[in-house]
C-alpha positions in Angstrom: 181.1 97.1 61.7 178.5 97.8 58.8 175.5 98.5 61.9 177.9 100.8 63.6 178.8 102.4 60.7 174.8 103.6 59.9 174.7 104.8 63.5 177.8 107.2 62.7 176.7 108.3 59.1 173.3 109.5 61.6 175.5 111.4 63.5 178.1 112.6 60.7 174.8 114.3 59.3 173.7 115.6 62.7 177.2 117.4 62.7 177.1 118.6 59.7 173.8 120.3 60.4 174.7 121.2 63.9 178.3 123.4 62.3 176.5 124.8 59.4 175.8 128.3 61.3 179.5 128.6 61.6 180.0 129.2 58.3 176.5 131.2 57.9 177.1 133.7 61.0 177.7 136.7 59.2 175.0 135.7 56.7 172.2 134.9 59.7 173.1 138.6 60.9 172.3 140.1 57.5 169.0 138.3 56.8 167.8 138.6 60.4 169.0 142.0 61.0 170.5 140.9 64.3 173.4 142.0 66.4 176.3 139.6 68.0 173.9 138.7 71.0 171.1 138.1 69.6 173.5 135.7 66.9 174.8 134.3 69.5 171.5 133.2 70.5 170.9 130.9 67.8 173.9 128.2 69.0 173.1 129.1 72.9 169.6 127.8 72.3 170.6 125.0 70.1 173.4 124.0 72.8 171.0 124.7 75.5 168.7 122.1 74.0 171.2 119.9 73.6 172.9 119.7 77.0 169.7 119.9 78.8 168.4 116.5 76.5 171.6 114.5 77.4 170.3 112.8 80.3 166.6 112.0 79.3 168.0 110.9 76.0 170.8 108.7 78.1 167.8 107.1 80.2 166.2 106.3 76.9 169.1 104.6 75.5 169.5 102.7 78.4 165.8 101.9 78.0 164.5 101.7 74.1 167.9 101.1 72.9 169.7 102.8 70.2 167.9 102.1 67.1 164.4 104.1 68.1 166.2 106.8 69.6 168.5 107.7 66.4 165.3 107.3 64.4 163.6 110.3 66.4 166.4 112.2 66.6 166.9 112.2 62.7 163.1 112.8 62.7 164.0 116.0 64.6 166.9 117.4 63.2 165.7 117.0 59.5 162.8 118.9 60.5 165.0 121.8 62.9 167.2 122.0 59.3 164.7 122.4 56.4 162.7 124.8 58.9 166.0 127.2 59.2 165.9 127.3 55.2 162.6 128.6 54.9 162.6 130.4 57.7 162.0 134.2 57.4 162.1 135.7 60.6 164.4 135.5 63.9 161.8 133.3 66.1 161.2 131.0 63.3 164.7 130.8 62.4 165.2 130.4 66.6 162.5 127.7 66.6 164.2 126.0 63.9 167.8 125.5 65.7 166.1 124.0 69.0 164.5 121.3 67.1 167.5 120.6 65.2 169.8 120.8 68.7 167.0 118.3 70.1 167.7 115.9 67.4 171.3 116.0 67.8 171.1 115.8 71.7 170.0 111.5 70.9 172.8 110.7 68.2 176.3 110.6 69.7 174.9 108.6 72.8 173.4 106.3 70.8 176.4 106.0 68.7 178.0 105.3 71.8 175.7 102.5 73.0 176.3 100.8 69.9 179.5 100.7 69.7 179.7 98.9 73.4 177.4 96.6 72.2 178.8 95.7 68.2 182.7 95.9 70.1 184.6 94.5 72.8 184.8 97.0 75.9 189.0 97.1 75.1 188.3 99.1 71.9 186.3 101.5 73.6 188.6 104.3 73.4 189.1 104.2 69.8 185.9 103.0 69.1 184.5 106.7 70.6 187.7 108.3 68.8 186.5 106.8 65.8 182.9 108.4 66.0 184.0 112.2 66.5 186.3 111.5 63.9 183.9 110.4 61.5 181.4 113.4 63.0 184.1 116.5 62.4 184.0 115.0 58.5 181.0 116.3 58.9 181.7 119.7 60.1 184.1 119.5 57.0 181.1 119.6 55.0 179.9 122.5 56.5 183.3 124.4 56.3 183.8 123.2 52.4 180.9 122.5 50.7 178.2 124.5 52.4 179.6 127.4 52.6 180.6 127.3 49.0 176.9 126.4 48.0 175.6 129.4 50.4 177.5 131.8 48.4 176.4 130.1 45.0 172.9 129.5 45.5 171.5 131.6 48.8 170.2 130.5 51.6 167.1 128.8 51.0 168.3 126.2 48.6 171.6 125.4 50.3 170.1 124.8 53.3 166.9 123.3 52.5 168.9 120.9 50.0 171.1 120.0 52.6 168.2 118.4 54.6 167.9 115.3 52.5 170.8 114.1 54.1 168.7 113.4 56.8 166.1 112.0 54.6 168.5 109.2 52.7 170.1 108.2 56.7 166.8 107.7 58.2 165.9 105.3 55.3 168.9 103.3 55.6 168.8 103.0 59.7 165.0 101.9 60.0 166.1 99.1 57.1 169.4 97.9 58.9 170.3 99.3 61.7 170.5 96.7 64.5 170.8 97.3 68.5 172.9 94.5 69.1 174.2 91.4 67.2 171.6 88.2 67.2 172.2 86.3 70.2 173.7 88.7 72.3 170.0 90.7 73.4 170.3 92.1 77.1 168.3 90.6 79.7 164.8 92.4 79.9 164.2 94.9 82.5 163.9 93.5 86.2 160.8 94.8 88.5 161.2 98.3 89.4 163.5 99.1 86.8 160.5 102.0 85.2 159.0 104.7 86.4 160.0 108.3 88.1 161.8 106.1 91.2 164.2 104.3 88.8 165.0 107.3 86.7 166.6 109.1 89.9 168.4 106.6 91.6 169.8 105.9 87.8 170.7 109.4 87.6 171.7 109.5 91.3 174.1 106.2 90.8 176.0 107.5 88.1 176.9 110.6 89.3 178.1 109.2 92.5 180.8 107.7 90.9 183.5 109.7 90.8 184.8 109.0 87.3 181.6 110.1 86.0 182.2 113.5 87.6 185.3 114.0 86.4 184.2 112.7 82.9 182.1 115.6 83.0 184.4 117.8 83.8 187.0 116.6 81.4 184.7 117.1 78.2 184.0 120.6 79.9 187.0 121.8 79.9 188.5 120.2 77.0 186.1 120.7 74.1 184.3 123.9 74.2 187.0 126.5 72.8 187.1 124.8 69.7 183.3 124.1 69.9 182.9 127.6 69.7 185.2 128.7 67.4 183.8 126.5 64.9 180.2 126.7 65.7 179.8 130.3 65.4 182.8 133.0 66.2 186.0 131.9 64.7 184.6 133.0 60.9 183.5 136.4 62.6 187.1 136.4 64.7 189.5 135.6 61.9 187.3 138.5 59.4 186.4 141.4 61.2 189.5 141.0 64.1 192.3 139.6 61.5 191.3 141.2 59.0 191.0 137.6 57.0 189.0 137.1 53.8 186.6 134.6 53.8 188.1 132.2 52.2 191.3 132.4 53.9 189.1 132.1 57.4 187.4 129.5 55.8 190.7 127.5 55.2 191.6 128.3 58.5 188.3 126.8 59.9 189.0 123.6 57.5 192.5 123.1 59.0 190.6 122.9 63.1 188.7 119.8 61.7 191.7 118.6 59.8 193.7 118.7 62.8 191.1 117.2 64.8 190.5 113.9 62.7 194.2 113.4 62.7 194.7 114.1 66.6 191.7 112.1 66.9 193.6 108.7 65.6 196.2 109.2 67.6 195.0 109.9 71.3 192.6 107.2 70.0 195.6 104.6 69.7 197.7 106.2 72.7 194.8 106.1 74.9 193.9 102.0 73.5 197.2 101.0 74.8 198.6 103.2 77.6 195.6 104.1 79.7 197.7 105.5 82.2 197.8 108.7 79.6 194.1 109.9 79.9 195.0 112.5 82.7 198.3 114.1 80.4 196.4 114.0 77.9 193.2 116.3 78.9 195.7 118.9 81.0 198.1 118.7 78.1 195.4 119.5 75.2 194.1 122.0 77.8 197.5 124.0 78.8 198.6 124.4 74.6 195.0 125.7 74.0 195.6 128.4 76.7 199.0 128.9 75.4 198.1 129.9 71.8 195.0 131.6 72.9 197.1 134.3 75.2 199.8 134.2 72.7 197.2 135.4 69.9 195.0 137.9 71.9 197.8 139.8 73.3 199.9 139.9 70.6 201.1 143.9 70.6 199.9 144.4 66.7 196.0 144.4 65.2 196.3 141.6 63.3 198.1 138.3 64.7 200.7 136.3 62.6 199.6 134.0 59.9 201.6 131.9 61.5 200.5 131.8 64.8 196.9 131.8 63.6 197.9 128.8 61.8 198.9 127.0 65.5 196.2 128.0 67.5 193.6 126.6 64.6 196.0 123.2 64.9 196.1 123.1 68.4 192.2 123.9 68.4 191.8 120.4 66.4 193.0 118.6 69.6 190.1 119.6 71.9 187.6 117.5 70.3 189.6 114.3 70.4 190.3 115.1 74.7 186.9 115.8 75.2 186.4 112.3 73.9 188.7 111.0 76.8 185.7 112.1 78.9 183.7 109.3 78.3 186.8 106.9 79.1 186.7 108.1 82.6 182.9 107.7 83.2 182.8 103.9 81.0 184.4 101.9 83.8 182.8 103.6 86.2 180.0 102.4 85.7 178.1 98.9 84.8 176.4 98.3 80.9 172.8 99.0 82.5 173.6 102.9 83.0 176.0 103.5 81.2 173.6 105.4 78.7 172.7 107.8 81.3 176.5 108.4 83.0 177.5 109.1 78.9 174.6 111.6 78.7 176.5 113.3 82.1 179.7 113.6 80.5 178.1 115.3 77.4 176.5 117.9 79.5 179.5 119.4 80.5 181.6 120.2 77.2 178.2 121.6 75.9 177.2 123.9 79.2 180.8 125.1 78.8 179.8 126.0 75.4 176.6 127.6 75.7 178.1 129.5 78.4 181.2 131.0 76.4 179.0 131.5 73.5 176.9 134.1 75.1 179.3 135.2 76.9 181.2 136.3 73.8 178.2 137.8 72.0 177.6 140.0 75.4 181.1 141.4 75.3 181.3 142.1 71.7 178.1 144.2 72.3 179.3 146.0 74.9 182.4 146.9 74.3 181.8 147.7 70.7 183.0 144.7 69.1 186.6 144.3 70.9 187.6 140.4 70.4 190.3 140.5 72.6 188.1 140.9 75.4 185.3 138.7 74.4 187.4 135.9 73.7 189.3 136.4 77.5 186.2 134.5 78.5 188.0 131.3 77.4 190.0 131.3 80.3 187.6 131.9 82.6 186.2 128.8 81.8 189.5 126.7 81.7 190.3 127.5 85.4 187.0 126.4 86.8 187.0 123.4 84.4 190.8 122.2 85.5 190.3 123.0 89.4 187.3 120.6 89.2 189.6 117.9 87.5 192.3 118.5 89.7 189.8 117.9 92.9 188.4 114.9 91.3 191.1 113.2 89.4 192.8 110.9 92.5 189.6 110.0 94.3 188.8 108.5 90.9 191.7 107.1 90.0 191.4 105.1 93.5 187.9 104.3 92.7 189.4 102.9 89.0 191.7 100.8 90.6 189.2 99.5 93.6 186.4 98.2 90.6 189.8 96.5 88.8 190.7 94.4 91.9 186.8 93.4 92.3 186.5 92.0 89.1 189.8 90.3 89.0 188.5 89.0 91.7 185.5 87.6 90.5 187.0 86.3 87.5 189.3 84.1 89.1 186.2 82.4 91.1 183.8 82.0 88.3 182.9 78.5 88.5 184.3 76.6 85.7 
C-alpha cells in the first residue's frame, strides 16, 4: 500500500501542476497579452501532448515498468512547471506547458500498472477510483492554495515555488518506489517481444478488443466537460458570463473537485460489487451533465441561479469518477502483458475530447465576441458522438466480456492439481 501510495503522491503533483492554469487563465491573458484562442492554446497543446504520449508511454510501462517511467515523467513535468514561472513570453510560456503535459502523459498509467501489480485484479475498480481521487486533491490545491498564493505573491514565485513538489516526489520514488512486490517479478520478455513489429501488433491487439474501444469511448465522453471547466474556462465562465467574483468562482471550482472525490468513492464501491452497473453508470453521469448544462445556458436571464450553478458544478464532480469506469471496460479485455498499452487507449479518448472542446470554445468566444452560451454548445456536440459510439459498442463487448469469463472458468476447473 505504502509503494502505491508514492506512485499516487507522483501523480497528485502532476495534477496539481496540470489544473494550475485554471485558476491562472485570466492572469496568463494579462501577462501574455493574449486573446481566448490563443489561451486556449496553452491546455490544447498541453492536452495534445498528453493524448498523443498515451500509447508510447503505455508500450513503455508494459516494457520498463512503472518505476523508470514515473521517474522521467517527474523529470519532465518539474521542468515544463518551473519553466512556465520564469517564463516571459507566449512561446516560452507555450514550450513550458508541452513539457509539463509530457510528464503527465507517464503518471496515471503507471499508477495504474502498479496498482495491478501491489493488488488483487478484484479491487481494480476502486483501486483506479482511488487514484483520481487522490489526483483531484490535487487539483484542490490548485483551486485553494495556488490561486491564493498567485494573488499574494505573483506569478513567478507561486509558480516557481510550486515546482519543488516535484523535486521532494522524485526523491522519495527513486528511494522506495518498487514495481512489484519481491517474489512476484514477471517473466522476462519472450523472443520477438521488441522492436517496431511488436509494438504494432501490441497496439493492434488491444484495440481489437472490443472493450478497449468502448473504454475509449467511455472516458471520451464522460470526462471532458468537467476537464475543461476546470482546466481553463469555468473561472473565465462563472466571472465574465455570471457575473461571479473570483472567489465565489473559485468556491464554485472547489465544490467540482469536492464533488468528485466523494462520487469518486462511491461509483468506486458500486462498481467493486455490482459490475453489472458500469454501463448506467457512464450514460447516467453523461445524461445529468447534459441536463444541467442546457438547463444553465438557456436559462432566459444573463446570469443563471446560484442555485443551479451550484448543481451543474456538483454534477460536474461525477465525470471524473465515470471516466474512470473506462479503464474497467478495457482491464478484462485484455491479458497483464498489454494492458499498459490498452490503458494508454482509453486515456486518449477523454483527453482528445478535451483538447477538442477546449479550442473549440476559445474559437467561438473570438468570433462571436465573447458569447458563452454558444461556445459552451460545443459540449454537446461532443456528447452525441461520444454516446453513439458507446451505444454501437457496448453489446458486442459485453458478449466478448462474458465469452473471456467462460474460458477462464474453464481453465480453472482443469488446472492440474
Amino acid at each position: 500500500m505504502a509503494v502505491w501510495g508514492i506512485g499516487v503522491a507522483v501523480y497528485f503533483v502532476a495534477i496539481t501542476y496540470r489544473t494550475s492554469l485554471g485558476v491562472a487563465g485570466l492572469d496568463a491573458a494579462e501577462r501574455f497579452h493574449i486573446n481566448a484562442s490563443a489561451l486556449s492554446t496553452f491546455s490544447i497543446l498541453q492536452l495534445l501532448v498528453y493524448a498523443g504520449m498515451q500509447i508510447p508511454v503505455g508500450l513503455l510501462v508494459d516494457r520498463l515498468g512503472a518505476k523508470k517511467v514515473l521517474t522521467l515523467g517527474v523529470v519532465l513535468y518539474t521542468l515544463g512547471q518551473f519553466g512556465f514561472a520564469l517564463s516571459a513570453s507566449y512561446p516560452m510560456a507555450l514550450g513550458s506547458r508541452a513539457l509539463l503535459g509530457c510528464g503527465d502523459a507517464m503518471t496515471f498509467i503507471s499508477v495504474l500498472r502498479l496498482g495491478s501489480r501491489w493488488f488483487p485484479a478484484r479491487r481494480g475498480p476502486m483501486i483506479a477510483q482511488i487514484a483520481a481521487l487522490v489526483g483531484m486533491a490535487g487539483n484542490l490545491v490548485s483551486t485553494l492554495v495556488l490561486a491564493r498564493f498567485l494573488h499574494t505573491f505573483g506569478w513567478t514565485p507561486t509558480f516557481a515555488a510550486s515546482a519543488a513538489g516535484g523535486i521532494v516526489v522524485l526523491i522519495v520514488l527513486l528511494a522506495f518506489l518498487k514495481d512489484h512486490p519481491e517474489g512476484f517479478e514477471p517473466p522476462p520478455a519472450a523472443a520477438g517481444h521488441t522492436g517496431a513489429g511488436f509494438v504494432r501488433r501490441q497496439i493492434a491487439d488491444a484495440w481489437r478488443e472490443p472493450g478497449t474501444r468502448l473504454g475509449m469511448w467511455v472516458h471520451f465522453t464522460t470526462q471532458f466537460p468537467a476537464m475543461v471547466f476546470l482546466l481553463l474556462w469555468g473561472l473565465p465562465f462563472l466571472v465574465e458570463a455570471q457575473g461571479l467574483s473570483r472567489g465565489t468562482a473559485g468556491e464554485l471550482l472547489t465544490l467540482v473537485v469536492l464533488s468528485n472525490m466523494a462520487v469518486g468513492l462511491v461509483y468506486g464501491q458500486i462498481i467493486a460489487r455490482h459490475h453489472a452497473a458500469r454501463m448506467p453508470l457512464a450514460l447516467g453521469t453523461v445524461g445529468a451533465t447534459a441536463l444541467l448544462w442546457a438547463s444553465v445556458l438557456s436559462w432566459p436571464a444573463d446570469h443563471a441561479p446560484m442555485g443551479l450553478l451550484i448543481a451543474l458544478c456538483a454534477v460536474l464532480g461525477a465525470c471524473g469518477p465515470a471516466s474512470m469506469i473506462g479503464f474497467d471496460f478495457a482491464r478484462p479485455a485484455n491479458p497483464p502483458e498489454r494492458q499498459g498499452t490498452a490503458s494508454g487507449i482509453v486515456n486518449m479518448g477523454g483527453f482528445t475530447a478535451s483538447m477538442t472542446t477546449l479550442l473549440a470554445i476559445g474559437v467561438l468566444l473570438d468570433a462571436t465576441g465573447d458569447n458563452y452560451r454558444i461556445a459552451f454548445a460545443s459540449v454537446f456536440v461532443l456528447e452525441a458522438v461520444g454516446v453513439s459510439q458507446i451505444l454501437r459498442l457496448r453489446r458486442r463487448a459485453a458478449r466478448r466480456e462474458r465469452e473471456r469469463l467462460v474460458v477462464s472458468r474453464v481453465e480453472a476447473v482443469h488446472v492440474p492439481a
